[in-house]
C-alpha positions as CSV (number, residue, x, y, z in Angstrom):
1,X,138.4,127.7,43.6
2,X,140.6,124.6,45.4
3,X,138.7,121.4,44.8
4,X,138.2,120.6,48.5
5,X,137.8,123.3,51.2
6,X,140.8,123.8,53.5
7,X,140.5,122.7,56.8
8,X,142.0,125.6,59.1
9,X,142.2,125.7,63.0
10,X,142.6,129.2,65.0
11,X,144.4,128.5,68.6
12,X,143.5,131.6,70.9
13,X,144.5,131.6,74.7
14,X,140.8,132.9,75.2
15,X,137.9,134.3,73.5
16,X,138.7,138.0,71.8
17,X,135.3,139.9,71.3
18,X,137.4,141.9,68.5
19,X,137.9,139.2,66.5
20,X,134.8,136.8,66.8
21,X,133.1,138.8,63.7
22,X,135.8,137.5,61.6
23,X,135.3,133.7,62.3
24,X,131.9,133.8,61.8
25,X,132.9,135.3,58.1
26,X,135.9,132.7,57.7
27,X,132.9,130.6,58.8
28,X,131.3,130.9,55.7
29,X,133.8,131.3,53.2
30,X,133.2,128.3,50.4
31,X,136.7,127.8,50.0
32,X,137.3,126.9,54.0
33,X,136.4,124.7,56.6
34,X,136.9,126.7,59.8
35,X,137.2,126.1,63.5
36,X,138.6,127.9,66.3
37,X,140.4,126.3,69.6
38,X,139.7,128.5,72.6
39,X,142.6,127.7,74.9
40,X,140.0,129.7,77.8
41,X,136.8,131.0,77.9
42,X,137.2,134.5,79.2
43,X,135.8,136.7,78.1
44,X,132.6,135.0,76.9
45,X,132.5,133.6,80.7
46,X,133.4,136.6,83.7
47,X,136.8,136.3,84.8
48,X,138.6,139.1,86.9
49,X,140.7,141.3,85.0
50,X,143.7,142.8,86.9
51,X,144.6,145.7,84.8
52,X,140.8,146.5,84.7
53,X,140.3,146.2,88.6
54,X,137.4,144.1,88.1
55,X,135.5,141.0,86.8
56,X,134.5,141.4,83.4
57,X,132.2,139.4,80.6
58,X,131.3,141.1,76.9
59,X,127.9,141.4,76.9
60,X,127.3,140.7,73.3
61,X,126.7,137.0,71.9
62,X,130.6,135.8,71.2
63,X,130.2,132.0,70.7
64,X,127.6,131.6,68.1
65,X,128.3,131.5,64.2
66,X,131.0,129.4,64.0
67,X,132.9,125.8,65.2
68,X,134.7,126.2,68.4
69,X,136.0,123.7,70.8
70,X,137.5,124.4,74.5
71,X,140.6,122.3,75.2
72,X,141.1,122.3,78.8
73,X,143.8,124.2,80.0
74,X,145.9,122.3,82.7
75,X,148.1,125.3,83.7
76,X,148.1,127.2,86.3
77,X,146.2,130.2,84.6
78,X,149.4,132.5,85.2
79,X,151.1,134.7,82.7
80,X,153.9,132.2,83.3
81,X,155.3,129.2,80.4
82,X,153.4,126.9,81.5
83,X,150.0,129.1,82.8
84,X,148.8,128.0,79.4
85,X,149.1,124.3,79.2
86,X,146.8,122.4,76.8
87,X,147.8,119.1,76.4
88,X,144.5,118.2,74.3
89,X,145.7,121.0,71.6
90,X,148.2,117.8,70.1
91,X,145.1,115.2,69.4
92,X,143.0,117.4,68.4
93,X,145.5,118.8,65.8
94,X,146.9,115.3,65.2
95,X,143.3,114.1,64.5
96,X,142.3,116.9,62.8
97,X,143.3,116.7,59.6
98,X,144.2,120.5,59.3
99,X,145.6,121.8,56.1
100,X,147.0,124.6,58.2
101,X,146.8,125.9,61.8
102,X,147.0,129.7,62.7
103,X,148.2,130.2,66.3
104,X,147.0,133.5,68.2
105,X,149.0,132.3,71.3
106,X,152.4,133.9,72.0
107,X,155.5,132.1,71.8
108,X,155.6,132.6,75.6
109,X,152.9,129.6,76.3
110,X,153.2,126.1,76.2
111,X,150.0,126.0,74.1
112,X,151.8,127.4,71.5
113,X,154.7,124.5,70.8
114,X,151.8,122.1,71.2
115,X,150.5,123.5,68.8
116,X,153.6,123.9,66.9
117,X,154.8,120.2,67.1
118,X,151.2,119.1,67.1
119,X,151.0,120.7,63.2
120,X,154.6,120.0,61.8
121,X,154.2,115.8,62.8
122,X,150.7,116.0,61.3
123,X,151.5,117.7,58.1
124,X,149.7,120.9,58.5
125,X,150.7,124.0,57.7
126,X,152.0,126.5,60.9
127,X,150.9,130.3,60.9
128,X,151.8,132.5,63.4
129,X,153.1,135.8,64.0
130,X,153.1,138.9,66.5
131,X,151.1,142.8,67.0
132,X,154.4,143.9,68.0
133,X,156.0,146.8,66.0
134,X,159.6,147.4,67.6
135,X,161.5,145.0,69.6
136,X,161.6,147.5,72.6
137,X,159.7,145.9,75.4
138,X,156.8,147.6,77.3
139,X,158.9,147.8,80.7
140,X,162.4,149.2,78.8
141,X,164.5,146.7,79.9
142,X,167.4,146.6,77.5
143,X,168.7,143.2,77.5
144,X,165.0,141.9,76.5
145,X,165.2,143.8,72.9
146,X,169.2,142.6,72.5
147,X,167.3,139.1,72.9
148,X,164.9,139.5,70.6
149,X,167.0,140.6,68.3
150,X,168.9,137.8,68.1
151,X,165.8,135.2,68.7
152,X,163.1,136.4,66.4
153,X,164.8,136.1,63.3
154,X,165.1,132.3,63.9
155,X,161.4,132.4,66.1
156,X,159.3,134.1,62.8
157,X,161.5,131.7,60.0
158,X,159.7,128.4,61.7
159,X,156.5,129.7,60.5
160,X,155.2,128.6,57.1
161,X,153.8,131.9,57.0
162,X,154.3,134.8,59.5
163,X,151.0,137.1,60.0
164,X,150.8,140.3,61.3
165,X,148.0,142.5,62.0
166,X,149.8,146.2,60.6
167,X,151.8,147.9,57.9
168,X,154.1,148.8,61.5
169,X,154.4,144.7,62.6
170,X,155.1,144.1,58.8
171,X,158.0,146.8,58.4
172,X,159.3,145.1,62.0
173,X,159.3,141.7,60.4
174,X,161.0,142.8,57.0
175,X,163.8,144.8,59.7
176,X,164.6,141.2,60.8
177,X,165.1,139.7,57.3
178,X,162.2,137.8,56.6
179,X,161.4,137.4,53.2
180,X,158.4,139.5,51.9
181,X,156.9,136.7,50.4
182,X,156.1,134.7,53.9
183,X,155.0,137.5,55.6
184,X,150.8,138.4,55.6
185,X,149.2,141.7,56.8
186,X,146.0,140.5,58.3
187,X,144.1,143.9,59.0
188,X,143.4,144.0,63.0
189,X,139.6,144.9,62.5
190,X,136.2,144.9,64.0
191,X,132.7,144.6,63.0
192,X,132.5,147.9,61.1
193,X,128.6,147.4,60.2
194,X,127.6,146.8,64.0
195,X,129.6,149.7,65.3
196,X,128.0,151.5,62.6
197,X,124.6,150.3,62.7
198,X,124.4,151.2,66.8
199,X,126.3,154.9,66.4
200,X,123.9,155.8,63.6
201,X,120.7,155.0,66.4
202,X,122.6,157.1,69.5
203,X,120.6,160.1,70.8
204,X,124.0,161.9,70.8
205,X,122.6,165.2,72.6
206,X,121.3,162.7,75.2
207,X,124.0,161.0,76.0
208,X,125.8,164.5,76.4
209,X,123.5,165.7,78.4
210,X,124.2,162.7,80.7
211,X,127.7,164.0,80.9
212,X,126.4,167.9,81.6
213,X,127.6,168.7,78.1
214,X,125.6,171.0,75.6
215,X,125.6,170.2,71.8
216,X,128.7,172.5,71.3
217,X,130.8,171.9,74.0
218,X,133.8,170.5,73.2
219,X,134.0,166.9,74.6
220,X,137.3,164.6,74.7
221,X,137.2,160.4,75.3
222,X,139.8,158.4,76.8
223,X,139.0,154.8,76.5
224,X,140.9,152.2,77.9
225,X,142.4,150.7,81.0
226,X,143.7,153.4,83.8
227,X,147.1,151.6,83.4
228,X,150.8,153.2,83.6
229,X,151.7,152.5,79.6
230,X,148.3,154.3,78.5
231,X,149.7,157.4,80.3
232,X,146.4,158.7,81.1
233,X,147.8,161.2,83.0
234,X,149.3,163.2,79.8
235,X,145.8,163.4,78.7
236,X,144.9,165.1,81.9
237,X,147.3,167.7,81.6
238,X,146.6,168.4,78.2
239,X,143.2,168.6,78.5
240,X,144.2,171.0,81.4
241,X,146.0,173.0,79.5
242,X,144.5,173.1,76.1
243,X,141.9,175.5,77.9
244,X,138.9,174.9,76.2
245,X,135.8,176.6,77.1
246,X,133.2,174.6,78.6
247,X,135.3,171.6,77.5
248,X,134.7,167.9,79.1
249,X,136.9,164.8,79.4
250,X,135.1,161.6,79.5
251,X,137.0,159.1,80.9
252,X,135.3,155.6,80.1
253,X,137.7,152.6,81.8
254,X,139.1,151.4,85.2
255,X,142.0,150.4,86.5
256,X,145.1,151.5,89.0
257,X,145.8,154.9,88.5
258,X,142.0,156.3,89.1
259,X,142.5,157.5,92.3
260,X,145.9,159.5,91.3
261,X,143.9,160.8,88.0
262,X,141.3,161.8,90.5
263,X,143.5,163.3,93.0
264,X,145.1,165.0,89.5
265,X,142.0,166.8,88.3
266,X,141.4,168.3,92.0
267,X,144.8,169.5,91.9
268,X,144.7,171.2,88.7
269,X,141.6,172.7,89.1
270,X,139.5,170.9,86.5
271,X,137.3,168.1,88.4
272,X,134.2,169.4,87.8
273,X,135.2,168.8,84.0
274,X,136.0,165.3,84.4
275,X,133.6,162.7,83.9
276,X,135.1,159.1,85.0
277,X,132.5,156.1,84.0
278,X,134.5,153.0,85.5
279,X,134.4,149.8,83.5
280,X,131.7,150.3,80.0
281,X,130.9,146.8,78.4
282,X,130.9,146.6,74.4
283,X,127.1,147.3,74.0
284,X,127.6,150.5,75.9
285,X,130.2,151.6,73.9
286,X,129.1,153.0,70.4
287,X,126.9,155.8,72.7
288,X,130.5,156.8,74.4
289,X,132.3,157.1,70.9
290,X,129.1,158.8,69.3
291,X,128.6,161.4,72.2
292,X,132.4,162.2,72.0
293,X,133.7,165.1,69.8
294,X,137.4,163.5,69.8
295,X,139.1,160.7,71.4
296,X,142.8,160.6,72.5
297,X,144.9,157.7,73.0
298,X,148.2,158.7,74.8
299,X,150.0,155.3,75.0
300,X,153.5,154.9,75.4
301,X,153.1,151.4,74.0
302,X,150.5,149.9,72.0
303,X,150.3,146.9,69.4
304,X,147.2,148.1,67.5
305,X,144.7,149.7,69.5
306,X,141.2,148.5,68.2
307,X,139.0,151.3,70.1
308,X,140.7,153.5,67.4
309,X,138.6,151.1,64.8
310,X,135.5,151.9,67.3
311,X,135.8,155.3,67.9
312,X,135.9,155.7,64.0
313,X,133.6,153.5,63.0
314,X,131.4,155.8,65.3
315,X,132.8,158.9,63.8
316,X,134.8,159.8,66.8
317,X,138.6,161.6,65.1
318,X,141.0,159.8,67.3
319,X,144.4,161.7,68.3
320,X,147.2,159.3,69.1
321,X,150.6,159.1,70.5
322,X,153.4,157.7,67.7
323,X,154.0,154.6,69.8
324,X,150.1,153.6,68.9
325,X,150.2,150.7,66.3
326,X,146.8,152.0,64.9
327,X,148.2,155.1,64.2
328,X,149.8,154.7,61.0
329,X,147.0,152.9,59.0
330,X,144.4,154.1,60.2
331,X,144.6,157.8,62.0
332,X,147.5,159.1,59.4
333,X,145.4,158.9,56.2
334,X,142.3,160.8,58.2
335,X,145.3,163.5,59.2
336,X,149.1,163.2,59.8
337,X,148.5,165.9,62.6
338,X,146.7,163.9,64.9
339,X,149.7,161.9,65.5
340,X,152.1,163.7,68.4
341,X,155.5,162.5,69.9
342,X,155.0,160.2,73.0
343,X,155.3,161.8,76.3
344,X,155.0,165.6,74.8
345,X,151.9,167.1,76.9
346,X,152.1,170.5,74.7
347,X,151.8,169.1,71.2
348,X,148.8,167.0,73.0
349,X,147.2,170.4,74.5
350,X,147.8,172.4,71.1
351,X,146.5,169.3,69.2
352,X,143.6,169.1,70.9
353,X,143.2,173.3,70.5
354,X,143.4,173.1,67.0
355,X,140.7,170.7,66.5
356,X,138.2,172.3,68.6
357,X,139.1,176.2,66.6
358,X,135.8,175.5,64.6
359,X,132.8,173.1,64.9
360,X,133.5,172.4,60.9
361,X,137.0,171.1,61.5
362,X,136.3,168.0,63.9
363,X,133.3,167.4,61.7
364,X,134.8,167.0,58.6
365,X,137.3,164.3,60.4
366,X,134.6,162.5,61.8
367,X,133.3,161.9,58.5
368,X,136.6,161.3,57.5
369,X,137.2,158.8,60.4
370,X,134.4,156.8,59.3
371,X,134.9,156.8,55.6
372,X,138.4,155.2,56.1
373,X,137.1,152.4,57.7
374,X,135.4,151.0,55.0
375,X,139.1,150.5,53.7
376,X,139.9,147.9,56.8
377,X,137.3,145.7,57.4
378,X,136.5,142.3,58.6
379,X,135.7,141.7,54.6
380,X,140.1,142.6,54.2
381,X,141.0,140.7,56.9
382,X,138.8,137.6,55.6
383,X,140.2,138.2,52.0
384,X,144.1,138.3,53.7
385,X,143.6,135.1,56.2
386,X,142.5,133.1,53.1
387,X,145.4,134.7,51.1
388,X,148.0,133.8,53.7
389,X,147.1,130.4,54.3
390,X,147.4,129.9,50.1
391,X,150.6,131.1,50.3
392,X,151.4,128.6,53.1
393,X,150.3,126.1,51.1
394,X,152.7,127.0,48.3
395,X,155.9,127.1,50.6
């Protein structure tokens, strides 16, 4: 036990529902005195979502349990430098008296040198780091990873302590020569109890039936945004032509490519066993995860992934492409062999035949799914953001 709490500020460009039950845990930790800096309200206040197609708002309480301030962000709201400018970051830093600051914005953002200068010329300590876990960008131009690759190794050595949210983003860090010892895996995790607590009171027949599903019949979840880099699409195939009797694909998100995915399933022959729900809020989702026998994330790129923590926490196996960040710490140890090469539709189809061969298999992996959880929690990412900022202090 220190003999004073620490005194540690969270920066975030907005309000992330995921990790809200984790400050109000840091919240009452004896050993610090916690606040958060919420660079925008979205999420906690409706805002239009682009990739989503529509104006969204978690429906679940996201601002109570913990300090927060909003510092006014004089940007122009773009994904642009200077989109996220908040001048008001450096006096409340400055006047703070932080032992350390942890930043959640990206390098990217003006916020985040504010917040950078703001905590070197007041003596705190500086904590940042990135979900990434290659240096590959998301749209596959070349000369951005030949940047990185040159940048990031100086970029991640001006933090006191570099934090990343996977065993993946830690191996990335370590492949760009940072010291073990100033690099923290913070587990990316959600409020296990809650998403248990509202699977375990689901009427899962019910919410099948809904779908047109009996108990038995094999039912497969996407969940996400109907975007290019979640490759959607490979899911459709496969479902197509895994050929499973009676089988159903829920498709719970919006987004861009609905009308091809619809156009899709008419053309292979299987709309009448496609189920597309549009945009679910949180509350609605532990009945989605619960009623599913299986749900597949096909991504072609993709950080972490926390509806892989949802679906499991709801007992819901999750099948994942090997560019899903998740996919290592959390889907391997359930079973290597839900893990398939990006891109290859077969392996998907087969995947998804083998799990379906007997009502005992994808049983056993829900309870397998769930059991793993209890392994990365918001109680390990508490114990590891209190861990990294001791070993800030000691640098």
């Amino acid at each position: 036990m220190t003999e004073r709490r620490l005194r540690v500020l969270a920066v975030l460009s907005h309000v992330v529902q995921y990790a809200v039950p984790v400050f109000r845990q840091l919240a009452l930790h004896p050993e610090i005195d916690f606040h958060v800096a919420y660079c925008g309200l979205q999420g906690a206040e409706a805002a239009h979502d682009p990739e989503f197609g529509t104006v969204v708002k978690w429906d679940v309480p996201l601002l109570d349990g913990y300090q927060w301030t909003h510092v006014p962000n004089k940007g122009s709201g773009s994904e642009s430098f200077f989109g996220l400018l908040n001048p008001g970051l450096w006096k409340l830093i400055r006047q703070g008296k932080y032992d350390a600051v942890l930043c959640y914005t990206g390098y990217r953002r003006a916020s985040f040198w504010i917040a950078y200068f703001a905590a070197k010329f007041s003596g705190a300590k500086f904590l940042f780091g990135t979900d990434a876990t290659t240096i590959f960008p998301r749209d596959g131009q070349p000369w951005k990873a030949r940047v990185k690759k040159i940048l990031w190794p100086r970029l991640f050595r001006i933090a006191d302590q570099v934090i990343v949210p996977s065993t993946p983003a830690r191996d990335l860090m370590f492949s760009l020569r940072l010291p073990a010892a100033r690099v923290s895996v913070i587990p990316c995790a959600v409020d296990n109890d809650w998403w248990m607590k509202q699977s375990a009171a689901v009427d899962r027949d019910a919410v099948r039936a809904q779908w047109g599903a009996l108990p038995d019949d094999p039912v497969v979840l996407f969940c996400g945004k109907l975007v290019p880099w979640k490759r959607p699409l490979d899911l459709l195939q496969a479902f197509g032509q895994a050929g499973l009797p009676n089988g159903l694909l829920v498709i719970a998100g919006d987004g861009a490519l609905r009308p091809q995915l619809q156009a899709e399933a008419l053309n292979l022959g299987i709309a009448s066993r496609v189920r597309f729900l549009g945009f679910v809020n949180q509350s609605q989702l532990p009945a989605i995860y619960t009623g599913a026998d299986v749900m597949v994330l096909p991504s072609e790129y993709e950080a972490f992934a926390v509806v892989v923590n949802e679906a499991m926490c709801c007992g819901c196996p999750v099948i994942a492409s090997d560019c899903v960040g998740a996919s290592r710490d959390l889907i391997v140890p359930v079973s290597p062999e839900l893990v398939y090469r990006r891109g290859d539709v077969a392996a998907l189809a087969a995947t998804l035949r083998k799990i379906f061969e007997e009502r005992g298999n994808r049983n056993s992996l829900g309870v397998a799914a769930r059991a793993h959880m209890k392994s990365w929690s918001p109680v390990q990412n508490v114990i590891a953001t209190v861990e990294a900022v001791r070993s800030s202090m000691r640098s």
